[in-house]
C-alpha positions in Angstrom: -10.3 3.4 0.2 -8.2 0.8 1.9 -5.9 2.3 4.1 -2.4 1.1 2.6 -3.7 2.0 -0.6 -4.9 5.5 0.2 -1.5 6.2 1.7 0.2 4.7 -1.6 -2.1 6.8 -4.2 -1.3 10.3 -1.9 2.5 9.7 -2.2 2.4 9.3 -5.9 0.7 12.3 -6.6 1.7 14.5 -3.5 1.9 18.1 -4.2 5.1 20.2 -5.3 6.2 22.6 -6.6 6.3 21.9 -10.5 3.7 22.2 -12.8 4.4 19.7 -15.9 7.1 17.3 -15.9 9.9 18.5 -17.4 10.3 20.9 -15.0 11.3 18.0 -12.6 13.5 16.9 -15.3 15.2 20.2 -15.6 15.5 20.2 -11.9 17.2 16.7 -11.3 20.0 17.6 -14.2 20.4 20.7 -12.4 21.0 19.0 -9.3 23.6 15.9 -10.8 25.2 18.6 -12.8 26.0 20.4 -9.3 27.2 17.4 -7.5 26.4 18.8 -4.4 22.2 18.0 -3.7 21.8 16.1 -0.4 19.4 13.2 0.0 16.4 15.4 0.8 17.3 17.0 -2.5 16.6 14.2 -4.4 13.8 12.7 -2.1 12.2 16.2 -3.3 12.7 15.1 -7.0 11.7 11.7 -6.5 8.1 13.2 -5.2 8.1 15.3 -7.7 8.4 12.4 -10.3 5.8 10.1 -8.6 3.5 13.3 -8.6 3.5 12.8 -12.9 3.3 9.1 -12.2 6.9 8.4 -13.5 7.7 5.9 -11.3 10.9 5.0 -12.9 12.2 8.0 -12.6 11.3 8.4 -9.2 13.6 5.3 -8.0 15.8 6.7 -10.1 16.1 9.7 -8.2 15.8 8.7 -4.7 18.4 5.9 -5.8 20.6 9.4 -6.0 19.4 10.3 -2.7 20.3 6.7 -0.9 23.9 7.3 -2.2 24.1 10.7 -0.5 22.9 9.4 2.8 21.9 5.7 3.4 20.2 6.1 6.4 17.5 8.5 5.1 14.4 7.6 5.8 12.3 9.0 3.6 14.5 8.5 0.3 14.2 4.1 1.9 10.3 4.5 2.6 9.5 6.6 -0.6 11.6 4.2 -3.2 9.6 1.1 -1.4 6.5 2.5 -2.1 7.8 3.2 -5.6 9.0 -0.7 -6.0 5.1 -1.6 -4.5 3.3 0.8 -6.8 5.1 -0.5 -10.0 4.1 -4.4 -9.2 0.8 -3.7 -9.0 0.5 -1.5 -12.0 2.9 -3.8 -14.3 1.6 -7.1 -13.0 -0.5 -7.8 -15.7 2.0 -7.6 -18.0 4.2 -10.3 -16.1 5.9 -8.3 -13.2 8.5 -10.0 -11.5 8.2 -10.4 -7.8 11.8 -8.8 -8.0 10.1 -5.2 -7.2 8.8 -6.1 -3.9 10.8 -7.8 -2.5 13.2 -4.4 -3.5 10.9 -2.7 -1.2 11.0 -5.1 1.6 15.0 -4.7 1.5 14.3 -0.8 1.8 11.8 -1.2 4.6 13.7 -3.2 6.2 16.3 -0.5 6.2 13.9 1.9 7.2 13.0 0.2 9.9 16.7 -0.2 11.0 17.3 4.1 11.4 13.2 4.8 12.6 12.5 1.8 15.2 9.2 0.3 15.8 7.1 2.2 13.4 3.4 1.2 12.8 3.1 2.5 9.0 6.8 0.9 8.1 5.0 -2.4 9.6 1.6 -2.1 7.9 3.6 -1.4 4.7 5.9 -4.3 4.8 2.9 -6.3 5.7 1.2 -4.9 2.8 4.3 -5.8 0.4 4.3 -9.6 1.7 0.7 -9.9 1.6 1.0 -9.3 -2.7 3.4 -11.6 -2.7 1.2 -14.2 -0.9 4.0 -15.1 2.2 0.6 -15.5 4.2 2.4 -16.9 7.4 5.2 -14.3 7.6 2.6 -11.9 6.9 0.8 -12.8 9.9 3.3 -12.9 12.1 4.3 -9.4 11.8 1.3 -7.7 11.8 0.1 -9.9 14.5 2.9 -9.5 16.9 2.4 -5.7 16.1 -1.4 -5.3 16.7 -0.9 -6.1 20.9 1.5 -3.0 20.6 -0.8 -0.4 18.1 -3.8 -1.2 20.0 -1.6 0.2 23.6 -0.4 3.2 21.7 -3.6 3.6 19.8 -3.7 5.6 16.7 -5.1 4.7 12.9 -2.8 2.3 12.9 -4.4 -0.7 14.5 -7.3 0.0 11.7 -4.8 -0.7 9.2 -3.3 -3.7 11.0 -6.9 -5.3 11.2 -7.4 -4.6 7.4 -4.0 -6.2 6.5 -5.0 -9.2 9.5 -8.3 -9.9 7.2 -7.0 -9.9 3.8 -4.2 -12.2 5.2 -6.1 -14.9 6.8 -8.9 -14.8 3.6 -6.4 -15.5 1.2 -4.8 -18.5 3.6 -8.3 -19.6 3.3 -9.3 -18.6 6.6 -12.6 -16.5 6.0 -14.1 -16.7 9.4 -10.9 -15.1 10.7 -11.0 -12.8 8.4 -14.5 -11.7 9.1 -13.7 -11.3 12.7 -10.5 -9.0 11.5 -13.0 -6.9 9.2 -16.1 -6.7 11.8 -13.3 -5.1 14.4 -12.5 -2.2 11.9 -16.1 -0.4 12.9 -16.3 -1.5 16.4 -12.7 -0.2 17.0 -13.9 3.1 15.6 -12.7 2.6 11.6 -14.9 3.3 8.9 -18.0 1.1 8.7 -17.2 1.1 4.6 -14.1 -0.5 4.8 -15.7 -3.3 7.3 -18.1 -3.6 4.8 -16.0 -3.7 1.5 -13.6 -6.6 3.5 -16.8 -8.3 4.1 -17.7 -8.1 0.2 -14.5 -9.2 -0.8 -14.7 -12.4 1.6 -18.0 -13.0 0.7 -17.4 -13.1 -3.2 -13.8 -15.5 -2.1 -16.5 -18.1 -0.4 -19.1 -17.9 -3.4 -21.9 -16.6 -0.9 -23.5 -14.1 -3.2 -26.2 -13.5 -1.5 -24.1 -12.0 1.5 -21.8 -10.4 -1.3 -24.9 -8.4 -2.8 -25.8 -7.3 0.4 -22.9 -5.8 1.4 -22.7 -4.4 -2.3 -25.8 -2.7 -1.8 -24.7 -1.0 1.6 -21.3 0.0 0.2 -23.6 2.0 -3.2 -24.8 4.2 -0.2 -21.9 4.7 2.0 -18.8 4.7 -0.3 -19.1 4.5 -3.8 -15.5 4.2 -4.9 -15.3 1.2 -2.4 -18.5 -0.2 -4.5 -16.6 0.1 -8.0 -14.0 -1.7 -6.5 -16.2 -4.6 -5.4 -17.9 -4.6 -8.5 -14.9 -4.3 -10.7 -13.4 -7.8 -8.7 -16.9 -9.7 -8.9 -16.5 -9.1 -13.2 -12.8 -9.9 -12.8 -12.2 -12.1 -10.0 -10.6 -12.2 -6.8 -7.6 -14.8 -5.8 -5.2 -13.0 -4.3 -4.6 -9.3 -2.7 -2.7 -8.0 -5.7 -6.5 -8.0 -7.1 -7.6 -6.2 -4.2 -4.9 -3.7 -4.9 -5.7 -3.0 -8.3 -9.6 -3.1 -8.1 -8.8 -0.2 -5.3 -6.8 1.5 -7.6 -9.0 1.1 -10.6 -6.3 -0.7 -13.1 
């Protein structure tokens, strides 16, 4: 699975403690009718929502959690993520592009109390990628990659994926062949390289190269082959596509 999304689908459904969701229901009353919960309090709810899939109530609660403390962290990150997970689910139904650009306001803010932090980047470079700012996009993760490849770390993976999808989409597909190619040789997984490669191949029309890297990814990763499949029935023009065929909406 591509990277940002993997990270994406494991918040939303991270484990908790409850077991349907009205207990997380129960539990956030509880905690408004106490008026005293701190921001981790609700952050805890929030997960605990996005575990069901309730998104709404998830920004609802972390909204709670911002109010308590803006400077957390994880209440600015989490409610981003939220705001990014909603576009792509609602999009086909006429999303606004108000929802990310809500979660580049919170990264930003997150980025503000934690510094220079890789996954903040690689998320915010993820949010401006679905809403096709290709040349801000670019410049952030590019001025970030020189600095991830020093301190090593998954990161710089992520970084090249983001680099790929970014210059493919400005209609730069050799670029973004170089950017895929360097996930395996910089130690990624060779299915990921592989599934960036499918998706730029079917972009340019070269079906030939598409099939063959369709065949390879049936072997090596077959969730990363449904994806490819499901954009070759429904098309590719933009990374929001890419995002959903990952997803499998």
């Amino acid at each position: 699975m591509i990277p940002e999304m993997e990270m994406l689908e494991s918040e939303r459904f991270a484990e908790g403690p409850f077991e349907v969701p009205s207990d997380v229901s129960e539990s956030f009353g509880r905690l408004l009718n106490s008026g005293s919960g701190l921001a981790d309090d609700f952050v805890a709810i929030a997960q605990g929502f996005e575990r069901f899939g309730l998104v709404d109530q998830a920004i609802e609660a972390y909204r709670y959690g911002l109010e308590r403390d803006g400077r957390c962290l994880s209440a600015h990150r989490g409610r981003a993520e939220a705001f990014v997970v909603k576009f792509i689910e609602s999009s086909k139904e006429g999303s606004s592009r108000e929802f990310v650009e809500k979660a580049l306001m919170d990264l930003e803010a997150a980025v503000v109390v934690s510094g220079c932090d890789m996954n903040l980047r690689c998320l915010q470079g993820t949010a401006l990628l679905l809403l096709g700012e290709y040349d801000e996009c670019r410049e952030l993760l590019a001025s970030n990659l020189g600095r991830a490849e020093v301190g090593g770390g998954g990161s710089v993976i992520d970084l090249l994926y983001l680099l790929g999808f970014c210059d493919l989409f400005a209609g730069k597909a050799d670029s973004a062949l170089s950017y895929f190619s360097r996930i395996s040789e910089t130690g990624g997984s060779v299915a990921e390289a592989g599934f960036g490669k499918a998706v730029c191949f079917l972009v340019c029309r070269n079906s030939n190269s598409f099939n063959k890297e369709l065949g390879a990814l049936r072997v090596r990763d077959t969730g990363l082959w449904s994806a490819a499949k499901r954009l070759s029935v429904n098309g590719c023009f933009g990374y929001l596509d890419v995002a959903r065929a990952v997803l499998g909406l």
